[in-house]
N, CA, C and O atoms as a printed pandas DataFrame, in Angstrom:
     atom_number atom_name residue_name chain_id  residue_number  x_coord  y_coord  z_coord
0              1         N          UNK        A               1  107.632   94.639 -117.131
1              2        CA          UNK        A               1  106.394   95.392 -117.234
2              3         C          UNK        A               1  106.717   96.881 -117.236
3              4         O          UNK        A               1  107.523   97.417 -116.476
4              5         N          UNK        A               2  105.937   97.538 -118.254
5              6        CA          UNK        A               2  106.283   99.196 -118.360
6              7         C          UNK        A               2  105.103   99.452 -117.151
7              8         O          UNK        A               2  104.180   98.717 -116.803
8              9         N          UNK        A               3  105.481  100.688 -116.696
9             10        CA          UNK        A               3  104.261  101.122 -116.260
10            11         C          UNK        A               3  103.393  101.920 -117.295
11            12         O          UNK        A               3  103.798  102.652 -118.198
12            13         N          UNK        A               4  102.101  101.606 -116.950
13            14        CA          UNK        A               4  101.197  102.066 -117.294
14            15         C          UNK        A               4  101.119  103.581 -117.741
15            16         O          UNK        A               4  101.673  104.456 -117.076
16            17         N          UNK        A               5  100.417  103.851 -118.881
17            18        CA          UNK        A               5  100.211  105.381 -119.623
18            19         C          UNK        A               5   98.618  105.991 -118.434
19            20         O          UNK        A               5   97.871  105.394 -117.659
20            21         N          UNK        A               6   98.724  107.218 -118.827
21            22        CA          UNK        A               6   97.760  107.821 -117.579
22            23         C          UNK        A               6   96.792  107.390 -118.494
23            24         O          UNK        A               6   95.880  106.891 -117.836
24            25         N          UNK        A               7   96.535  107.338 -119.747
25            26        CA          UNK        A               7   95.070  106.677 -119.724
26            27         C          UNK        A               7   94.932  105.509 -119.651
27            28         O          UNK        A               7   93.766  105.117 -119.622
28            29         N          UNK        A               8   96.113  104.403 -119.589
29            30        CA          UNK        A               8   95.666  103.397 -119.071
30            31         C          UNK        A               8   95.137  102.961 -117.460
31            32         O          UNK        A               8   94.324  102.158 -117.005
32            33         N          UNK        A               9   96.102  103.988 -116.887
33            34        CA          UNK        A               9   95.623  103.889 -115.449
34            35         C          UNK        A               9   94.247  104.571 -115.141
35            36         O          UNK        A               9   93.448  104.179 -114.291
36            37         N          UNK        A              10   94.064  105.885 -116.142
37            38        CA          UNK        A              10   92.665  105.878 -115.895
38            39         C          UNK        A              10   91.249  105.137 -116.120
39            40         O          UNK        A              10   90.225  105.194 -115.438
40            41         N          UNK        A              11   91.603  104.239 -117.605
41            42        CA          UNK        A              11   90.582  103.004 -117.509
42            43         C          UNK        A              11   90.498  101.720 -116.493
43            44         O          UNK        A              11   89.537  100.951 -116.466
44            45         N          UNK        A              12   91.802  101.600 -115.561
45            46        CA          UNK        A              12   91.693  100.795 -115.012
46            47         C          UNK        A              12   91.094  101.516 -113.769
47            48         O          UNK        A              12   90.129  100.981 -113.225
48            49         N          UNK        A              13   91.420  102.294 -113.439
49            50        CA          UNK        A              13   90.610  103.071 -111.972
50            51         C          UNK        A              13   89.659  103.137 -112.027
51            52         O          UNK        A              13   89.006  102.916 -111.007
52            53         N          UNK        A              14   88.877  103.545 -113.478
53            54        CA          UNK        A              14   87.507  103.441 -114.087
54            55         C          UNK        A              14   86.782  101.749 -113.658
55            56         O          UNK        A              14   85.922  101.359 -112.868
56            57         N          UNK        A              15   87.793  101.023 -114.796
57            58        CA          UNK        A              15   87.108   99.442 -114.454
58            59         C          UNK        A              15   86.668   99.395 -112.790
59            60         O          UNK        A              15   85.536   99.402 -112.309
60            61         N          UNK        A              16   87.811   99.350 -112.200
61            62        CA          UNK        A              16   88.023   98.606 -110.875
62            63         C          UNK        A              16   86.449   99.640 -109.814
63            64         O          UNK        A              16   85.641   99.134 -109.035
64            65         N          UNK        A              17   86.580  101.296 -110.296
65            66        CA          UNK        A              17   84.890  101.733 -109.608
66            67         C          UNK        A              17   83.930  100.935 -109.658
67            68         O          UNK        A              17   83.345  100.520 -108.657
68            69         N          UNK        A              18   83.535  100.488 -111.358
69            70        CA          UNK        A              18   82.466  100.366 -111.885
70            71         C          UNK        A              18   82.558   98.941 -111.105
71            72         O          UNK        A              18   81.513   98.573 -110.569
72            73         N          UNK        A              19   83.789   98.036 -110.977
73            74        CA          UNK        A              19   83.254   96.898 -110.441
74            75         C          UNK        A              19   83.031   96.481 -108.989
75            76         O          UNK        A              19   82.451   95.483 -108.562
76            77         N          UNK        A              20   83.819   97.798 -108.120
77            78        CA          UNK        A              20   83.620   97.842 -106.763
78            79         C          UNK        A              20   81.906   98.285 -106.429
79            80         O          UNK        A              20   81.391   97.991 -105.351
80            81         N          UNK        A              21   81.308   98.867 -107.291
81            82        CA          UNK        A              21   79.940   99.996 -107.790
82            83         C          UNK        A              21   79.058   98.386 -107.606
83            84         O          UNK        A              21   78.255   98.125 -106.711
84            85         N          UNK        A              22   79.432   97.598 -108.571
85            86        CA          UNK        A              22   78.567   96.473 -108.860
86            87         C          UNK        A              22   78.565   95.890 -107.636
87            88         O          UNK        A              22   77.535   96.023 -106.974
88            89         N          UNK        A              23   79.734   95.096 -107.038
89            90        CA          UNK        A              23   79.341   94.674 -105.677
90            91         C          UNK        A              23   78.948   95.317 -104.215
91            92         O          UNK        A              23   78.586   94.705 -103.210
92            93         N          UNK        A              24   79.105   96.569 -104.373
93            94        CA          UNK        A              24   78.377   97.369 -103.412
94            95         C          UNK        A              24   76.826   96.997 -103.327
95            96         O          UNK        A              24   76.183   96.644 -102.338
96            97         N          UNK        A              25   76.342   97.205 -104.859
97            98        CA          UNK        A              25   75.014   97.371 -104.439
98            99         C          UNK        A              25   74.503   95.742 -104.617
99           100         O          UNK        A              25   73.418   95.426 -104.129
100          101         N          UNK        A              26   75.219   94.862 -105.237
101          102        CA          UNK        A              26   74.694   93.368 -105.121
102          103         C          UNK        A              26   75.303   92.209 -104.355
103          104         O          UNK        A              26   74.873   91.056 -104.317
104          105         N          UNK        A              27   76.496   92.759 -103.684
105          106        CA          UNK        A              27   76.784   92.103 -102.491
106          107         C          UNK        A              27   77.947   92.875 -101.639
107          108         O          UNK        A              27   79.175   92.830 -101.711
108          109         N          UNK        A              28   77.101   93.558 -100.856
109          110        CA          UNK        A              28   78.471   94.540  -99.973
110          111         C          UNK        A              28   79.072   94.200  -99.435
111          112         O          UNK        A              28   80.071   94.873  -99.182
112          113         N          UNK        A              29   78.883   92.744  -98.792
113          114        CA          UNK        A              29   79.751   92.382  -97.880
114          115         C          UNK        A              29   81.068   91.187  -98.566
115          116         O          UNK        A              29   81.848   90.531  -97.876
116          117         N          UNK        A              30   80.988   91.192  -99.911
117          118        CA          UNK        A              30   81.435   90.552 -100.520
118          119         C          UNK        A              30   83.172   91.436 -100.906
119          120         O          UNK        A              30   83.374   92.604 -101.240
120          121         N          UNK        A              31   84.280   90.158 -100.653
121          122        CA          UNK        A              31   85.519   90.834 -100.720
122          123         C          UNK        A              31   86.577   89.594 -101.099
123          124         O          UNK        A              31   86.723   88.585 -100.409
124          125         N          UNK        A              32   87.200   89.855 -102.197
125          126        CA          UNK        A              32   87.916   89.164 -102.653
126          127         C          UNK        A              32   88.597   88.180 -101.681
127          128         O          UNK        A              32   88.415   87.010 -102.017
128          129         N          UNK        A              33   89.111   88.295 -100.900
129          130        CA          UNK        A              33   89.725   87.687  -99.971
130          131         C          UNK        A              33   88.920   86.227  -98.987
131          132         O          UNK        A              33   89.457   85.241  -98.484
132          133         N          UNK        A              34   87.436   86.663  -99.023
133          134        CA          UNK        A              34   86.685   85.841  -98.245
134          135         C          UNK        A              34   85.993   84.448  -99.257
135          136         O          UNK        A              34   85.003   83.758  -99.015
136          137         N          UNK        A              35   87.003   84.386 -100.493
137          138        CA          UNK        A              35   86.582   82.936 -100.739
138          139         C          UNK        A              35   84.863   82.760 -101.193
139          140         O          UNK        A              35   84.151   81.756 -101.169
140          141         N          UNK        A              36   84.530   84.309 -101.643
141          142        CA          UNK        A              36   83.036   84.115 -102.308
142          143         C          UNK        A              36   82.953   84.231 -103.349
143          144         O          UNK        A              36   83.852   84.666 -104.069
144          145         N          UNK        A              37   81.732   83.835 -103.754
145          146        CA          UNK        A              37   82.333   83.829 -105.309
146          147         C          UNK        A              37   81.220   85.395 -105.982
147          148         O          UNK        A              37   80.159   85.926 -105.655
148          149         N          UNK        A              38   82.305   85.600 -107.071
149          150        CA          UNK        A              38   81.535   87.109 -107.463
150          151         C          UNK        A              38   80.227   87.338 -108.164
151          152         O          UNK        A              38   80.191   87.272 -109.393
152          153         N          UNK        A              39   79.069   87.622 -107.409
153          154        CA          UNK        A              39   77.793   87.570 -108.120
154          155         C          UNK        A              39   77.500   87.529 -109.903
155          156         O          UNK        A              39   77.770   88.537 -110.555
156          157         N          UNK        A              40   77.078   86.603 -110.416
157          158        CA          UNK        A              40   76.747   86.614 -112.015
158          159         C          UNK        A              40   76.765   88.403 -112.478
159          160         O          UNK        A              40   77.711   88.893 -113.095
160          161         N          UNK        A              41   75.629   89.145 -112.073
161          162        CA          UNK        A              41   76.076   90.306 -112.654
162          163         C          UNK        A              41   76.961   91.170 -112.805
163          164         O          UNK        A              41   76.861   92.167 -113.520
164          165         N          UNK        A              42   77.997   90.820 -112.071
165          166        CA          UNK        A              42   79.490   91.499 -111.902
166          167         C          UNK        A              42   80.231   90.778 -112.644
167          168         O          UNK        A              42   81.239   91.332 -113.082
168          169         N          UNK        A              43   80.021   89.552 -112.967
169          170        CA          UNK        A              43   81.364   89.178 -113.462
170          171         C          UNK        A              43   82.111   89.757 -114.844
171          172         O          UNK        A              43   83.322   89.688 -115.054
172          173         N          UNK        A              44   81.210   90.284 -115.647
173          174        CA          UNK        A              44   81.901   90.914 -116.555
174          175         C          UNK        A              44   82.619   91.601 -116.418
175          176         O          UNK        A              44   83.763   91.607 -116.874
176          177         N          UNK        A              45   82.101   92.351 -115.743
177          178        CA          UNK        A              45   82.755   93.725 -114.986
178          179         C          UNK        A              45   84.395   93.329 -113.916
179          180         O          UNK        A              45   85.351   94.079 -113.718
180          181         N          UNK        A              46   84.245   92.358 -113.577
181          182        CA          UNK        A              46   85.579   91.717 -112.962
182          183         C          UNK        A              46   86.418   91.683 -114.140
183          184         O          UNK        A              46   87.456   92.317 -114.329
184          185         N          UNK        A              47   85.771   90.767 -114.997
185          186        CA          UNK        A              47   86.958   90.741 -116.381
186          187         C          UNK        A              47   87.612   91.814 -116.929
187          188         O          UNK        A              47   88.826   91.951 -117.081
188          189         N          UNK        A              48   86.498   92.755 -117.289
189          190        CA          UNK        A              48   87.162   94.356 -117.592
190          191         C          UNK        A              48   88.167   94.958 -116.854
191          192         O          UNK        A              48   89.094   95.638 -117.293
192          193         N          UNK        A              49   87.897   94.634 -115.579
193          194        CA          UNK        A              49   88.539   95.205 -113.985
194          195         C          UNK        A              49   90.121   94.130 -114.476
195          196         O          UNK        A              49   91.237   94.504 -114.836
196          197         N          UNK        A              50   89.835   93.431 -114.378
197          198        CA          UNK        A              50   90.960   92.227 -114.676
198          199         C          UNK        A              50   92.498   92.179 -115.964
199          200         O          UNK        A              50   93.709   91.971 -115.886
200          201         N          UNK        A              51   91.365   92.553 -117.189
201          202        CA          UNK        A              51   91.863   93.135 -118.476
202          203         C          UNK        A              51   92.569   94.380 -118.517
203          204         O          UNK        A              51   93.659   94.525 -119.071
204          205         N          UNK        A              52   91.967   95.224 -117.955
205          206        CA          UNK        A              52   92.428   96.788 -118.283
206          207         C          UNK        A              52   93.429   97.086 -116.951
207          208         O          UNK        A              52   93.831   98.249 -116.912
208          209         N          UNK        A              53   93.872   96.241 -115.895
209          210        CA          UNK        A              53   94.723   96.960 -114.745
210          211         C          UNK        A              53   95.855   95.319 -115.384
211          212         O          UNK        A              53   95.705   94.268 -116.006
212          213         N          UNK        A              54   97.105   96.242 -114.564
213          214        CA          UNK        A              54   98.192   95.032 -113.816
214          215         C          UNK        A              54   97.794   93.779 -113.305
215          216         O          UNK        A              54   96.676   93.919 -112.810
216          217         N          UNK        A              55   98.147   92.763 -113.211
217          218        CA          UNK        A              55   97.958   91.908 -112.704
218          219         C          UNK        A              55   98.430   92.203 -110.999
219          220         O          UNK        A              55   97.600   91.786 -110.191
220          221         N          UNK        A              56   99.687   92.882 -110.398
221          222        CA          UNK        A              56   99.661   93.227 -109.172
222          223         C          UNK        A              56   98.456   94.190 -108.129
223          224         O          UNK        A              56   98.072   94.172 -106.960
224          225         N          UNK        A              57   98.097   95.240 -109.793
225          226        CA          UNK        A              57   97.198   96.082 -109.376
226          227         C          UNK        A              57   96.113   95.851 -108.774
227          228         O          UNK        A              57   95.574   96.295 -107.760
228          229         N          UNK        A              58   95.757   94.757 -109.875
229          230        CA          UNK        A              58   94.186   94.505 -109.251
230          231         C          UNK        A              58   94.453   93.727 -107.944
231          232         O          UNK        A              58   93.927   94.103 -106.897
232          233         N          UNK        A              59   95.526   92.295 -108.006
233          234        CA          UNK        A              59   95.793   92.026 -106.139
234          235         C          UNK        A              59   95.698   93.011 -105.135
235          236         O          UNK        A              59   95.375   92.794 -103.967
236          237         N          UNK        A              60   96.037   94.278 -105.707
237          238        CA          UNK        A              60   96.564   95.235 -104.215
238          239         C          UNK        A              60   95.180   95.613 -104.484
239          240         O          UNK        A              60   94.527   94.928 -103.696
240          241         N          UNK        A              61   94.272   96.427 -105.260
241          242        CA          UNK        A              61   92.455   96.837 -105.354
242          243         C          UNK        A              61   91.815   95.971 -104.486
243          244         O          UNK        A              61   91.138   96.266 -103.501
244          245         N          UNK        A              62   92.251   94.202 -105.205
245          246        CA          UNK        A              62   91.617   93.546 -103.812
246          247         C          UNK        A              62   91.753   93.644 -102.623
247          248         O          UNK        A              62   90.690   93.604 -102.005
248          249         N          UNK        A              63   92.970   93.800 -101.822
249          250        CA          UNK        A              63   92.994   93.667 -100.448
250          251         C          UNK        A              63   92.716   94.602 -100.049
251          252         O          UNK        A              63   92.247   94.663  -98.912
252          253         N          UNK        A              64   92.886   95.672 -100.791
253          254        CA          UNK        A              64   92.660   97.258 -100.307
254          255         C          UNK        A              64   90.656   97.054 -100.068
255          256         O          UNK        A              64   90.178   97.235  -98.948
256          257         N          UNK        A              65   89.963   96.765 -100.989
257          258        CA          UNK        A              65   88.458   96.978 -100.830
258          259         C          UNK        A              65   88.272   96.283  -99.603
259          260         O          UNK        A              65   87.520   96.679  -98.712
260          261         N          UNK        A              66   89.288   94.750  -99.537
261          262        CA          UNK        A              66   88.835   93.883  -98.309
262          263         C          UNK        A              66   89.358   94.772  -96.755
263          264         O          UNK        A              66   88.702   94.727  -95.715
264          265         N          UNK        A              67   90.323   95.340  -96.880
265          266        CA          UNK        A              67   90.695   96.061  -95.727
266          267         C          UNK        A              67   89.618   97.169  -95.556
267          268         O          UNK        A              67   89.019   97.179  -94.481
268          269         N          UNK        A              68   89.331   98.018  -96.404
269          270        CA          UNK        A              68   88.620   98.792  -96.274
270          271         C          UNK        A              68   87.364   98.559  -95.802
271          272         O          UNK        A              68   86.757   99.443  -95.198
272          273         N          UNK        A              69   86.812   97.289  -96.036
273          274        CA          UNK        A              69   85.652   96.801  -95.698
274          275         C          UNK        A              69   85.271   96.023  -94.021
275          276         O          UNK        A              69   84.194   95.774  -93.478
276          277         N          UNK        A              70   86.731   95.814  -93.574
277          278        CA          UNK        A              70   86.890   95.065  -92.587
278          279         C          UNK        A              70   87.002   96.930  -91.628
279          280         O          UNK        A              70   86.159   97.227  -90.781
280          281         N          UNK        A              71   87.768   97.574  -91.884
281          282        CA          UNK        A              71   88.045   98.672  -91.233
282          283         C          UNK        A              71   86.640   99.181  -90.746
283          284         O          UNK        A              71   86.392   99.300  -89.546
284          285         N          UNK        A              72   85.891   99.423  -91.563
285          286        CA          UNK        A              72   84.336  100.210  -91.834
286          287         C          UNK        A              72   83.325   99.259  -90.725
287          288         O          UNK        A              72   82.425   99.671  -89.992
288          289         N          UNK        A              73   83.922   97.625  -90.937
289          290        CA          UNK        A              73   83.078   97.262  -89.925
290          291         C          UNK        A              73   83.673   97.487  -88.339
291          292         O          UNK        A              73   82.972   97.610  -87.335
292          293         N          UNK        A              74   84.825   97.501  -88.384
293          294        CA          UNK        A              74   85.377   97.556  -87.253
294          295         C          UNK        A              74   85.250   99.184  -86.224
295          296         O          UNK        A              74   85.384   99.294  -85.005
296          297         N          UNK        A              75   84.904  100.447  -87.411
297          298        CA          UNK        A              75   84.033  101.270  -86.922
298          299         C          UNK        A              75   82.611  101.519  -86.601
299          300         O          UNK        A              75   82.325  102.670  -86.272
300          301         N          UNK        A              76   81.537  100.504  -86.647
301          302        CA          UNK        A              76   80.489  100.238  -86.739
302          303         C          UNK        A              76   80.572   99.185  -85.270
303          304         O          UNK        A              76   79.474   98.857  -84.819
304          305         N          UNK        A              77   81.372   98.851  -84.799
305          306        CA          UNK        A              77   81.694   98.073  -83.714
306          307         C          UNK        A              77   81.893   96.631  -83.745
307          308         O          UNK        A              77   81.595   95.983  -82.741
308          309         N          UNK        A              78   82.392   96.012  -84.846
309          310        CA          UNK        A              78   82.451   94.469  -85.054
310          311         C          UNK        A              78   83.205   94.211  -84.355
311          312         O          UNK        A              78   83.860   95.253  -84.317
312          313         N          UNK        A              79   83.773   93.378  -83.543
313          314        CA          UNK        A              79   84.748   92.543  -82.971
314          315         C          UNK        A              79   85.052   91.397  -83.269
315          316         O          UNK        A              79   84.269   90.536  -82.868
316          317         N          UNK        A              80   86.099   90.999  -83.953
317          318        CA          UNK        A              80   86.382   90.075  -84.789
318          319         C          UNK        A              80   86.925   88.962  -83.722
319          320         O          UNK        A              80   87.176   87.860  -84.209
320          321         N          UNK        A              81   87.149   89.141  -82.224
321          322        CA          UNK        A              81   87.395   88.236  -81.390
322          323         C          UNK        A              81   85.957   87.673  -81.027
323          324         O          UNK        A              81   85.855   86.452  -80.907
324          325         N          UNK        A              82   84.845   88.467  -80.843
325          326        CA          UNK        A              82   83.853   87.798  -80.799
326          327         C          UNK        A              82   83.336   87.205  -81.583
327          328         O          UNK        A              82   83.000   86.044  -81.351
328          329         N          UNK        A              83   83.087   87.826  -82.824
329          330        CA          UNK        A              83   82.637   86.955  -83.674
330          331         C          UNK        A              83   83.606   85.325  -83.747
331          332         O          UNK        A              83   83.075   84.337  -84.253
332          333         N          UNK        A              84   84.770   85.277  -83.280
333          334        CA          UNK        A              84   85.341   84.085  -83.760
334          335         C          UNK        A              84   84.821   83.190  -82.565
335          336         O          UNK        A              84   84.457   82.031  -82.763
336          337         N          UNK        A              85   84.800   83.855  -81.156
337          338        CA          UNK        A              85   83.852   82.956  -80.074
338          339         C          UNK        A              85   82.560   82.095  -80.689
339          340         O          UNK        A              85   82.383   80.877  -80.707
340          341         N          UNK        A              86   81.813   83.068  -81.132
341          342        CA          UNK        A              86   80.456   82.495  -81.258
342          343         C          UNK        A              86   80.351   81.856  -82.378
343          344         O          UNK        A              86   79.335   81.203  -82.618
344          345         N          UNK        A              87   81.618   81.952  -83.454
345          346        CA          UNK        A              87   82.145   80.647  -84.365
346          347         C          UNK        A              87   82.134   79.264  -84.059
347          348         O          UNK        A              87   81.541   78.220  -84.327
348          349         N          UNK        A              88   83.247   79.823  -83.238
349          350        CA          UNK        A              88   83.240   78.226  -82.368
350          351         C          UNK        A              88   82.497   77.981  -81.458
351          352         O          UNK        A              88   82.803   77.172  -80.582
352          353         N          UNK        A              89   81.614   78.487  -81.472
353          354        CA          UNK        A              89   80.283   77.403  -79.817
354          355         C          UNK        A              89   79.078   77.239  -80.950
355          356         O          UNK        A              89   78.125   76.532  -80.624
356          357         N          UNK        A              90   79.072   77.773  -82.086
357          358        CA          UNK        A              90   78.000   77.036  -82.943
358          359         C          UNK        A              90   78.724   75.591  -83.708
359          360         O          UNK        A              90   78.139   74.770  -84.414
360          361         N          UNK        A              91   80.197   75.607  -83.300
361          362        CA          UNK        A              91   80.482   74.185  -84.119
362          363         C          UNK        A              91   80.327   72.951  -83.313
363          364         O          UNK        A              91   80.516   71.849  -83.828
């Protein structure tokens, strides 16, 4: 694999906004990693996101939005030990 020309990396930085943009506002809590599946109106926009970057790239975009998203809650005060308590006493 060559690396990428700066305007290719700039359409893919482009894609990957426009499709982080889409699930912001139609499912925020939605992150590659959690096994959901990507709302109908995004999915194009995944493909583009998909098409126009690396295949490593977009892996690392994913974990990066999912970290970022886990971080943001974890400043908002989530506790991911609790939440896994009250996981298990609803099973």
């Amino acid at each position: 694999m060559s690396f990428p020309t700066k305007e290719e990396r700039e359409r893919c930085w482009g894609a990957r906004d426009e499709y982080w943009q889409c699930l912001t506002e139609h499912a925020p809590n939605h992150s590659s990693t959690s096994g959901e599946k990507v709302p109908e109106v995004c999915k194009k926009l995944r493909k583009v996101f998909e098409s126009s970057c690396p295949r490593q790239w977009v892996k690392h975009f994913d974990r990066r939005r999912t970290y970022e998203q886990f971080k943001k809650r974890m400043e908002q005060g989530y506790d991911p030990l609790e939440a896994k308590k009250s996981s298990t006493k609803k099973s």
